[in-house]
C-alpha positions in Angstrom: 0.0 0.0 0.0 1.1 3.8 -0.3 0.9 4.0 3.4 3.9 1.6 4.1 6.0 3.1 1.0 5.6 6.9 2.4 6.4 5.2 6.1 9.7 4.2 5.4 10.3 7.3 3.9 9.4 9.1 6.3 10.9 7.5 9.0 14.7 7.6 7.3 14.2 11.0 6.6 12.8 12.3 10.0 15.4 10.9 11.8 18.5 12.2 9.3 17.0 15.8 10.2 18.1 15.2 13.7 21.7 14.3 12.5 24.3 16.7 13.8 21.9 19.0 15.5 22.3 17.8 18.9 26.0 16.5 20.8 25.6 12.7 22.3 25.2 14.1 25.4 22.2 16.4 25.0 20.3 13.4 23.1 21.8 10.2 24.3 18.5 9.8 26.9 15.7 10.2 24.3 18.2 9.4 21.5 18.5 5.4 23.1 14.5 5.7 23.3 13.6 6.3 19.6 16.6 4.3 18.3 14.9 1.1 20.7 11.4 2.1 19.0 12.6 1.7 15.6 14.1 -1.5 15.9 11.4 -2.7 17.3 9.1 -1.2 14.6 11.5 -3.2 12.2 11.2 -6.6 13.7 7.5 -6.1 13.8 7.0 -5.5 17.9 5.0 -2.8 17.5 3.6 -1.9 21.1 6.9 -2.2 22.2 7.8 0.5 19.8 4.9 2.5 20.7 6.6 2.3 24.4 9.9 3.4 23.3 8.5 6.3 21.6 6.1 7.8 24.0 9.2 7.3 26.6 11.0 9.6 24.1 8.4 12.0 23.7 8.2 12.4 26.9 11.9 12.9 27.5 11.6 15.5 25.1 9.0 17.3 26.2 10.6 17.9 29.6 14.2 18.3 28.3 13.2 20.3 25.0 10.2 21.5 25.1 6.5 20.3 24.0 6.9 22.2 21.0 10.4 21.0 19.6 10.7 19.7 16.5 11.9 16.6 17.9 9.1 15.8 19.5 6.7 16.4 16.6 9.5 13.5 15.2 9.1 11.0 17.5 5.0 11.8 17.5 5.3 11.3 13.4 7.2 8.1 13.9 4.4 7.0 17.1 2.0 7.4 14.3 3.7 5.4 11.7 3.6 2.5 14.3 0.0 2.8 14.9 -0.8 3.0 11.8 0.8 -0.2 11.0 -1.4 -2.0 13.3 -4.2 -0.3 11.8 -4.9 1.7 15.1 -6.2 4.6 13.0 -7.6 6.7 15.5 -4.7 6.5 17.5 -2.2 7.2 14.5 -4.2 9.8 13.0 -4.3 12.0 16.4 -0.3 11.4 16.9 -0.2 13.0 13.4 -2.0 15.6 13.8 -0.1 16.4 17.2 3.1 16.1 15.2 1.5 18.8 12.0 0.3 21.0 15.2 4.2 21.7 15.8 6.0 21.2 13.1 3.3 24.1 11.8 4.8 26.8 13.6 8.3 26.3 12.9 8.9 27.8 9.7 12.4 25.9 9.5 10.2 22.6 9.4 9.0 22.7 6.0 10.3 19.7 4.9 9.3 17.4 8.2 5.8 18.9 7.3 5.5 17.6 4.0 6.5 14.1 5.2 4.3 14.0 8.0 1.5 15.5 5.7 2.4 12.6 3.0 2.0 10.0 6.0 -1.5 11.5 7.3 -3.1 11.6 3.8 -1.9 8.5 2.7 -3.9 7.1 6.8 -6.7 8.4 5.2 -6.6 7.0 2.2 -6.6 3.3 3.5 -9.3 4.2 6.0 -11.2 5.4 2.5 -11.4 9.0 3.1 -9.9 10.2 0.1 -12.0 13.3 0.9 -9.4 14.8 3.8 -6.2 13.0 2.0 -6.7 15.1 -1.1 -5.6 18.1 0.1 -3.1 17.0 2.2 -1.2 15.6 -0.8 -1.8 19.0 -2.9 -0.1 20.9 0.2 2.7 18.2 0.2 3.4 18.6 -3.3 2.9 22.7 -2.8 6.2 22.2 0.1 8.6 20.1 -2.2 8.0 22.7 -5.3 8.8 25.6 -2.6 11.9 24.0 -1.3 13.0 23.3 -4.3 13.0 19.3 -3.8 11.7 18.3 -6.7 12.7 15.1 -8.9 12.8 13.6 -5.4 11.4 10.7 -3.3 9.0 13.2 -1.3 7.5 14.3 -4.5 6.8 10.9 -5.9 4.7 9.7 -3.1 2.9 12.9 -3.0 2.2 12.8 -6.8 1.4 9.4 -7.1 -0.7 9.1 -4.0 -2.8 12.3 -5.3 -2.8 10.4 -8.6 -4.5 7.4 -6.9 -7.1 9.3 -5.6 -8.2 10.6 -8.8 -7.6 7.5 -10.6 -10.3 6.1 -8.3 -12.7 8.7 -9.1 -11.8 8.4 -12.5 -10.5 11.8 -12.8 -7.8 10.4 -15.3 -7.6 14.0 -16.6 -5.8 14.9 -13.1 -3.7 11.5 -12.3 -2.3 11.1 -15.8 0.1 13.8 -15.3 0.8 13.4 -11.6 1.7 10.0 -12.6 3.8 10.1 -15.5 5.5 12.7 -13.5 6.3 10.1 -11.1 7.9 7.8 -13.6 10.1 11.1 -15.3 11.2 11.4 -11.9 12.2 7.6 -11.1 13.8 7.2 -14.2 15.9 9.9 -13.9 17.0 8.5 -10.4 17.6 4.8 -12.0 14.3 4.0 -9.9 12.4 3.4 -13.4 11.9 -0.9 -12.8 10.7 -0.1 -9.2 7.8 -2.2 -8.0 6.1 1.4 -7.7 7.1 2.7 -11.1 5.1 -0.9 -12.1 2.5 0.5 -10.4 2.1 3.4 -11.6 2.8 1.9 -15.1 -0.2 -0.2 -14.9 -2.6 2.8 -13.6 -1.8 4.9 -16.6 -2.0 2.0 -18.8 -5.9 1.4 -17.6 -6.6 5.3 -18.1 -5.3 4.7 -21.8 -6.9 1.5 -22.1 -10.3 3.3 -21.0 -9.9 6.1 -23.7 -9.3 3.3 -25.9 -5.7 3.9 -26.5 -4.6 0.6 -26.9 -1.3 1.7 -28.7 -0.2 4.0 -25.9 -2.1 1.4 -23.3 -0.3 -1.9 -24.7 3.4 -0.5 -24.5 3.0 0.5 -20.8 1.2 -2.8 -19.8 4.0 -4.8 -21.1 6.6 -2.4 -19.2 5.2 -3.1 -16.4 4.8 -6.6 -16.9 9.0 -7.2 -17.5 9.0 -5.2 -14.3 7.0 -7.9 -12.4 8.2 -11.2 -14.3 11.8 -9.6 -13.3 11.0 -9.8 -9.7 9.0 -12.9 -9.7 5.8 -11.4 -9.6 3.9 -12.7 -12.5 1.2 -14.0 -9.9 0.5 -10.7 -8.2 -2.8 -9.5 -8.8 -2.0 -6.2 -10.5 0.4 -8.8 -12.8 -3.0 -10.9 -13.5 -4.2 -7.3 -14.5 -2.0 -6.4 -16.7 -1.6 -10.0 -18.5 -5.6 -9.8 -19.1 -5.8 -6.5 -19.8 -2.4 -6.7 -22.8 -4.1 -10.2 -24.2 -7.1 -8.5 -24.8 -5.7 -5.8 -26.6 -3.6 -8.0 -28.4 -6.6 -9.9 -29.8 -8.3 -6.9 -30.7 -5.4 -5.9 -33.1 -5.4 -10.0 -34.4 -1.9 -10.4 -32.5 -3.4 -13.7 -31.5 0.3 -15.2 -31.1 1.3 -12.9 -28.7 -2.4 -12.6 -26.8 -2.5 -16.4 -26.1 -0.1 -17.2 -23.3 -0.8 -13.8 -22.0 -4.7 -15.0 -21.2 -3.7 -18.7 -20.8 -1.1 -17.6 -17.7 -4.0 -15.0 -16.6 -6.5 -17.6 -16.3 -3.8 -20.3 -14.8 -3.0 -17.5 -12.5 -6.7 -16.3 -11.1 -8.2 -19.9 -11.0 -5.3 -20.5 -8.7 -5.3 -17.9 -6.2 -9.4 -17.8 -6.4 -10.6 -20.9 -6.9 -12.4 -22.7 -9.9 -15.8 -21.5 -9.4 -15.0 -17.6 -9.3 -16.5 -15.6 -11.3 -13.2 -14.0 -12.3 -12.0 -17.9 -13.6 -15.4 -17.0 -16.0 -13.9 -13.6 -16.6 -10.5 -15.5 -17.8 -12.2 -18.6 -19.7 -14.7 -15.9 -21.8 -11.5 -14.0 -23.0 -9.9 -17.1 -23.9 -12.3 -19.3 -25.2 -13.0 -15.8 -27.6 -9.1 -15.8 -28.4 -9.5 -19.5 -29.7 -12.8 -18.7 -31.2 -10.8 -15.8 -33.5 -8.1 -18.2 -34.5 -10.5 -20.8 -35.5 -9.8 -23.3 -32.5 -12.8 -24.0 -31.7 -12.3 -27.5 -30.1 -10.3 -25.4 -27.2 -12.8 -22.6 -26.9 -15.9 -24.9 -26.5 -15.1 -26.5 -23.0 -13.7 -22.5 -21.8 -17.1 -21.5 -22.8 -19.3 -24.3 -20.9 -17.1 -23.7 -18.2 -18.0 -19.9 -18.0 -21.2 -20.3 -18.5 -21.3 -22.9 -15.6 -20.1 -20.8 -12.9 -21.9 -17.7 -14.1 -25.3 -19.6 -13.8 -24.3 -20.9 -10.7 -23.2 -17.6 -8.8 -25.6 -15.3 -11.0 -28.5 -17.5 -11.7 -29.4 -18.0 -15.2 -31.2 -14.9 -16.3 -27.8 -12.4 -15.4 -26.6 -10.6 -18.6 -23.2 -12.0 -18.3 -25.0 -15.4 -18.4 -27.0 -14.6 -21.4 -23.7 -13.2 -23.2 -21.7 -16.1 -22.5 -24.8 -18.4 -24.2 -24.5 -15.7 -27.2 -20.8 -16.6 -27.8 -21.6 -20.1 -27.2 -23.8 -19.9 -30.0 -22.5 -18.4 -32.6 -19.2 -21.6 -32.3 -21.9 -24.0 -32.5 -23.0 -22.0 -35.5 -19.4 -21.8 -36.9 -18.6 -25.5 -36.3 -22.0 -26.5 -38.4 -24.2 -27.5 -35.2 -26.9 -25.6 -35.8 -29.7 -27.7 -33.9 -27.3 -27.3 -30.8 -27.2 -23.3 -31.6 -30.7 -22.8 -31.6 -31.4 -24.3 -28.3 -28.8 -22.1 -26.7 -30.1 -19.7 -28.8 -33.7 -20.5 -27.8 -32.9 -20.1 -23.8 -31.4 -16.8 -24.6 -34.8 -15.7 -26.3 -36.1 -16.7 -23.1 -35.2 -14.1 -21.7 -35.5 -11.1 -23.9 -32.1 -11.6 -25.5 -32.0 -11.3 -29.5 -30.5 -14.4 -31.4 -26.8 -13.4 -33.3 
C-alpha cells in the first residue's frame, strides 16, 4: 500500500534531520529511546515500539520543550507505528499532534510535507480520500517551494494524489501526476521499481479506457517485465495487466502474442481464487474468444461451458453476463455446423428477452 512506501520514507528522513543537530550528550536519553522504537518497529513489535517512543516523547518534552521539532518527530514516527497495526484513531491523532508543531516552525518545512504525506496516505486506506486530497496537494505545494523536486518526497505525494483521482476516475488529473512520477524515477535509476510498475499499470488502464490501446499496450508490457523480473507474474496487478495486454492484443489480431498472455492470466486467477470464481469466468470468456478468432474451436468450447457454468451458478441463469456467454456459445456452434445445438442455446437466450446473433 502507499501507506507503508511513504512510512519508510518518512521515518529515514525524519530521523537524518536530527543528524548533527544535537551533541551525544544532550540526546543520548531520548536518543536510546527512539533508536529502541525503531528497531522494534523493524522486527515487527510494535507496542513495544509504541513504548519506546512515547518514553522519548516524553523525555523531550521535559528536556526540550512540548513544542520541539523533535518531539513532533518522535509523535510522526508514534503514528507510523500505529498506523501499522491499523490503530487509526490513535495514529491519525499522533499526526495531527506532530502537523500541530511542526506548523509553527517555519524551518520545518520539509518534516511537514513528510508528515502531511504519511497523514493523507492514513486516510486514504481508512477510504477518506476526501481529507487525503488536500493533504497531498499541500505536500506537493512544500517540495516545489523548497526546491525538492525530482525527489522521493515528491513521488509519493504525486502518485498518492494520482491514486485518488484515478479512483474517481478523474484520469484527466492523475495522468500527469503519474507520469511525473515515472520522469522522476527514471531519472533517479528507480524506473523498474515495484512502484514505477505501479504506476505503469494505472496509466495504462486510463489509456486503455480512452481506448488507446497503442499507448495502453506498451505500458502494460513495461510493467509486466517489471514484475516477471521480480517474480511477480502472480501478483494481482500482474493478473491485470496479463488480461488487460491479451485482450488488446486480440483486438489488433496479434493472437500469437495474446495467447499465453490469457492462458497464464487464467492459470493464475483460477489459482489464487478458486475454480468457481467468477473471475476464472472472466478469464475462460477472454480465452475461449481468443480460440474462437483463430478458428480453434475445439479449445474454446469447454472454456465457454465452463464460464457459463459458474456464471449460472453464482448469478443465476437470467444475469446478462449469463445470457452473453450463451450468445458466444452460439455463434461456435453455429461456426462449427451445429446448428440444432445453436438454436437451443439460442432459444434459452430468447427466453429471456435476448436477440438471437
Amino acid at each position: 500500500m502507499n501507506s507503508n512506501k511513504i512510512t519508510l520514507v518518512a521515518i529515514f528522513s525524519l530521523l537524518i534531520l536530527l543528524g548533527g543537530r544535537y551533541t551525544a550528550a544532550q540526546g543520548t536519553e531520548w536518543s536510546a529511546a527512539t533508536s529502541a522504537a525503531a528497531a522494534a518497529s523493524q522486527r515487527g513489535e510494535y507496542a513495544l515500539a509504541q513504548t519506546f517512543y512515547n518514553q522519548a516523547i516524553e523525555i523531550q518534552v521535559r528536556t526540550l520543550g512540548a513544542d520541539s521539532p523533535e518531539v513532533a518527530i518522535s509523535l510522526n514516527n508514534l503514528a507510523v507505528s500505529y498506523q501499522d497495526q491499523s490503530m487509526y484513531p490513535q495514529a491519525e491523532l499522533a499526526y495531527r499532534q506532530a502537523l500541530a508543531i511542526l506548523e509553527k516552525n517555519p524551518d520545518q518545512q520539509a518534516s511537514t510535507g513528510f508528515t502531511l504525506n504519511n497523514l493523507a496516505a492514513l486516510y486514504h486506506d481508512e477510504g477518506v480520500d476526501a481529507k487525503a486530497e488536500p493533504l497531498y496537494t499541500r505536500a506537493l505545494g512544500i517540495w516545489a517551494k523548497l526546491g525538492t523536486r525530482e525527489s522521493a518526497n515528491e513521488t509519493i505525494s504525486a502518485t498518492g494524489l494520482a491514486a485518488i483521482y484515478h479512483s474517481r476516475n478523474q484520469d484527466a488529473k492523475a495522468e500527469p501526476l503519474y507520469l511525473r512520477a515515472l520522469a522522476i524515477w527514471n531519472v533517479q535509476g528507480k524506473s523498474e521499481s515495484a512502484e514505477a510498475a505501479d504506476a505503469l499499470l494505472h496509466i495504462a488502464e486510463i489509456y486503455h479506457a480512452r481506448s488507446s490501446n497503442s499507448d495502453a499496450g506498451p505500458m502494460y508490457a513495461q510493467a509486466l517485465a517489471i514484475w516477471e523480473k521480480a517474480g511477480q507474474l502472480e501478483s494481482p496487478e500482474a493478473i491485470t495487466a496479463q488480461a488487460a495486454l491479451g485482450e488488446i492484443y486480440r483486438a489488433a489480431g496479434k493472437y500469437a502474442e495474446a495467447e499465453p498472455l490469457l492462458e497464464r492470466a487464467l492459470k493464475a486467477t483460477e489459482q489464487k481464487l478458486g475454480p468457481n470464481h467468477l473471475d476464472v469466468a472472466t478469464s475462460l470468456n477472454n480465452l475461449a474468444l481468443l480460440y474462437y478468432c483463430e478458428s480453434k474451436y475445439d479449445a474454446a468450447e469447454p472454456l465457454y461451458k465452463r464460464a457459463l457454468d459458474i456464471r449460472e451458478n453464482n448469478l443465476g441463469a437470467d444475469d446478462p453476463a449469463v445470457l452473453q456467454t450463451m450468445q458466444y456459445y452460439a455463434a461456435l456452434l453455429r461456426q462449427e455446423g451445429r446448428k440444432a445445438e445453436a438454436r437451443k442455446v439460442e432459444s434459452q437466450a430468447a427466453g429471456s428477452g435476448v436477440a438471437h446473433l
